[in-house]
N, C-alpha and C positions, 0 to 999 in steps of 0.2 A: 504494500500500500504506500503510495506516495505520499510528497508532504500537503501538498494540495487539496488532496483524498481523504485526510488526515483534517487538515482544518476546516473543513466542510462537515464530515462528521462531527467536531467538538459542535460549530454552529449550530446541528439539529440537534442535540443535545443537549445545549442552552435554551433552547427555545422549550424542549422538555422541561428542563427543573425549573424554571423562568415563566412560569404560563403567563405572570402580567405581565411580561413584556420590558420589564427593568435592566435587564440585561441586552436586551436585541438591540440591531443593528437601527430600528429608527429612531429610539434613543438617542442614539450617537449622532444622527442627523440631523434631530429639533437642536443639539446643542452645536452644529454646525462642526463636529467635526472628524465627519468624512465630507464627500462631495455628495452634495443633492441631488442630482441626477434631473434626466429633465421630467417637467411636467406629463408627457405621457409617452406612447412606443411610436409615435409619430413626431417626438421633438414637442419645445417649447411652447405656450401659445404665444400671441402677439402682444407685445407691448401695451396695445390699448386696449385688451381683454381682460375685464375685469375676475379676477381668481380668487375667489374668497379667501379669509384667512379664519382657521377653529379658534375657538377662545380659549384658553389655558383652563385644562381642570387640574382635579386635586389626582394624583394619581393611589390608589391602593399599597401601596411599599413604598411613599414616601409622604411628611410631615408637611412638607411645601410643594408649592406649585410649580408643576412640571412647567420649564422654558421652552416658549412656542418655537419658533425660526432661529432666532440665537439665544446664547446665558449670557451674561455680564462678562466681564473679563476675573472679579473680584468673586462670583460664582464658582469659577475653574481654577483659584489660586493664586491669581497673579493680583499684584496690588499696586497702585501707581507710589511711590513713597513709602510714607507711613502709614500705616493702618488708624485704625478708629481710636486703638487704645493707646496704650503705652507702648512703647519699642517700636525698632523696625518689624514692617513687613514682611512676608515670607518671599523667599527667593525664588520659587517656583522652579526648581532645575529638573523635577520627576516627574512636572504638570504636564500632560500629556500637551502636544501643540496640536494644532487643524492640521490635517490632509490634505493637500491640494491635487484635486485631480491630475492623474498620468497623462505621459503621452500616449501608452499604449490603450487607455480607456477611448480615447476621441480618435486612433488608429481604427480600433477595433470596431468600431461605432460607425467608421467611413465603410467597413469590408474589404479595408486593405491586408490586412495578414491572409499569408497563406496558410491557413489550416483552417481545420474547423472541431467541432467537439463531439469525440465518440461516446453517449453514453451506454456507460455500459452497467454492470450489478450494482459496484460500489464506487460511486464519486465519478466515473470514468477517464478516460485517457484525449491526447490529442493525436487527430488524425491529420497530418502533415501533406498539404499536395501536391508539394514539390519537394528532392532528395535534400534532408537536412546538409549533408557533405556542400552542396552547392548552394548554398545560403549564402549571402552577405554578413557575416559574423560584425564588422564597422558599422551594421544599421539594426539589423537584430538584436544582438545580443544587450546593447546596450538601453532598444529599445523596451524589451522585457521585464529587465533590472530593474528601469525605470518603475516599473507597472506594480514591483513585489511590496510596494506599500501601500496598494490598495486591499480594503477590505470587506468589498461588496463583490457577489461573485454574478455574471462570469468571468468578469477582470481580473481577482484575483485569483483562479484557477488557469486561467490560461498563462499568466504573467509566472506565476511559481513552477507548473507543469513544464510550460516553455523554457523559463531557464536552466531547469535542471535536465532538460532532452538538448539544448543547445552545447552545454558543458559535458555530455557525455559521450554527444559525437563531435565533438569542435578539436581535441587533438589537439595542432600546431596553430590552429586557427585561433585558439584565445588571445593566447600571448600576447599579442600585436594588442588585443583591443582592449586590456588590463590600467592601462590611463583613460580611459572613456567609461570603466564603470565604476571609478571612483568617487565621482557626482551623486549618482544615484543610489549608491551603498551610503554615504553623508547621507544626503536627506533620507531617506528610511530610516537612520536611525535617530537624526534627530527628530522626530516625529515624538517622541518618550512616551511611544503605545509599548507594554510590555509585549502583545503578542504579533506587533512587528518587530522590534526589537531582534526577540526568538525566531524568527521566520528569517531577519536578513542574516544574523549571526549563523544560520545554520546553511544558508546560501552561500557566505562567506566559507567556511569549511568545504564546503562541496568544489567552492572555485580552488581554493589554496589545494585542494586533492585531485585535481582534476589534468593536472601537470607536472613536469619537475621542476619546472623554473618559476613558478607560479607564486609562492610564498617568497620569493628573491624579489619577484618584480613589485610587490606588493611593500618591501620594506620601506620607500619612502613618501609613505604615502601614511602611513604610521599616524601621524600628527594632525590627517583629517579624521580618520576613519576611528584611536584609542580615544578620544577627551568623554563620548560618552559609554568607554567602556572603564572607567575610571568612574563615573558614575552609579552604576549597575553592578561595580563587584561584588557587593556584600551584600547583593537581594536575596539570600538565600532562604528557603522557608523550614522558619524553625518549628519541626514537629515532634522534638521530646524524644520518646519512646516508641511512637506511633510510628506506623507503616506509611510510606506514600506509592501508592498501588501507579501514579502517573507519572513513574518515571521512564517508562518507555515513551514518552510523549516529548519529553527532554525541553519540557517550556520552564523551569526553575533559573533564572537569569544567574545566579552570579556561578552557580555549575557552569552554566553553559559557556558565560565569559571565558570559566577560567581553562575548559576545554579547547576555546576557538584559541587562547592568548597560547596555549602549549603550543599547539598544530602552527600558529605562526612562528613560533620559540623555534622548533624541529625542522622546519621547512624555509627557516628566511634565510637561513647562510651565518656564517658568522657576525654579521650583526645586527641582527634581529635580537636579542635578547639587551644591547646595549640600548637600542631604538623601543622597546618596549618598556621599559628600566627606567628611560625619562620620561615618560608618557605616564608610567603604571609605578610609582616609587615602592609601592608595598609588594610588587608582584615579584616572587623568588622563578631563579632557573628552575627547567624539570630535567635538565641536561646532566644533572649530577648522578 
């Protein structure tokens, strides 16, 4: 099962233990942040079309009033200055930020990708209509990349599925295109959604495994892609005594950090450990 396959599953499954709806995806769209998508499967309406707007009710799983189109910015964390009370305000650096729609969303929206979506029993696969080998890797691959911070599907199943089928037949083809997916690895992570986060960190190992030279070409690039994994190390969830039955799921961030920070340790060449070391001061070798 893929990883794609995989977070489509968790989604219907939220939607299970979540029957109000506090957990689901339009939640995250009245607070503006994922992309809205448009008014209907015909596109937009017109400017002068008057679209009604619902009035904000009380939601059941919450004490206040659910925010209709957007939340406050003081809502979500962030504070201009000082706060109301005494001290400073909070620094918001785990505050999740907006999503701003892909390229590969308004790609996929034209009917320019070659493929399309085989469903199949569970989650299904892509069905590709031209030899992935003869691909343009300079416009695909980083088109995809792009896409892996979306989290409304089918963008984000095509965007995940597709990256990880371009890295598996792309061979000598990466390499070259390893400066053009550095943009798009940055903003997915700073988005400081935990379960993009998980999603590009586990993209990022897949690319650094995907080659021999791959973790070399990646070392100076260090200083865009560790500041928020410097952030995220110590998310671990502490549960005592207790068993966590979802660890085959591998969404626990500062594991996963400290997994991807080895796989660059062992794979970047000789200095990758010194280049991670300024980045990550608390982070030891595993080279010993």
């Amino acid at each position: 099962m893929g990883a794609a396959t995989t977070l489509m599953i968790e989604d219907a499954l939220t939607k299970i233990i979540h029957r109000d709806g506090s957990k689901g995806l339009k939640v995250q769209k009245s607070q503006r942040l994922v992309p809205q998508g448009v008014h209907s499967v015909f596109g937009d309406f017109p400017l002068d079309y008057p679209v009604g707007s619902r009035p904000m009710v009380k939601s059941s799983s919450s004490s206040k009033l659910m925010v209709g189109r957007g939340a406050p910015a003081a809502d979500r964390g962030f504070t201009n200055g000082r706060s109301a009370g005494s001290g400073p305000g909070k620094a918001g650096s785990t505050v999740r930020r907006a999503v701003a729609a892909s390229e590969l969303r308004r790609t996929y929206d034209r009917g320019d990708l070659p493929l399309q979506i085989f469903h199949g029993a569970v989650g299904g696969k892509l069905a590709w209509k031209v030899d992935i080998a003869k691909i343009d890797y300079h416009y695909y691959l980083p088109l995809f990349m792009d896409g892996i911070r979306e989290k409304e599907d089918p963008y984000r199943f095509i965007a995940i599925q597709g990256t990880y089928d371009l890295l598996d037949h792309g061979g000598v083809k990466v390499l070259p295109v390893i400066p053009q997916l550095i943009v798009p690895l940055k903003t997915a992570l700073n988005t400081r959604d935990p379960e993009i986060i998980a999603t590009t960190l586990k993209v990022l190992q897949a690319l650094v495994l995907a080659g021999d030279m791959h973790g070399q070409a990646l070392v100076p690039y260090y200083r865009q892609l560790l500041p928020v994994f410097n952030i995220y190390r110590g998310n671990n969830s502490n549960l005592g005594d207790a068993m966590d039955f979802s660890q085959r799921k591998r969404n626990n961030l500062g594991a996963l950090i400290n997994d991807t920070l080895e796989l660059l340790e062992r794979h970047g060449g000789e200095d990758a450990f010194v280049n991670i070391k300024y980045m990550i001061p608390v982070y030891e070798t595993c080279a010993l």
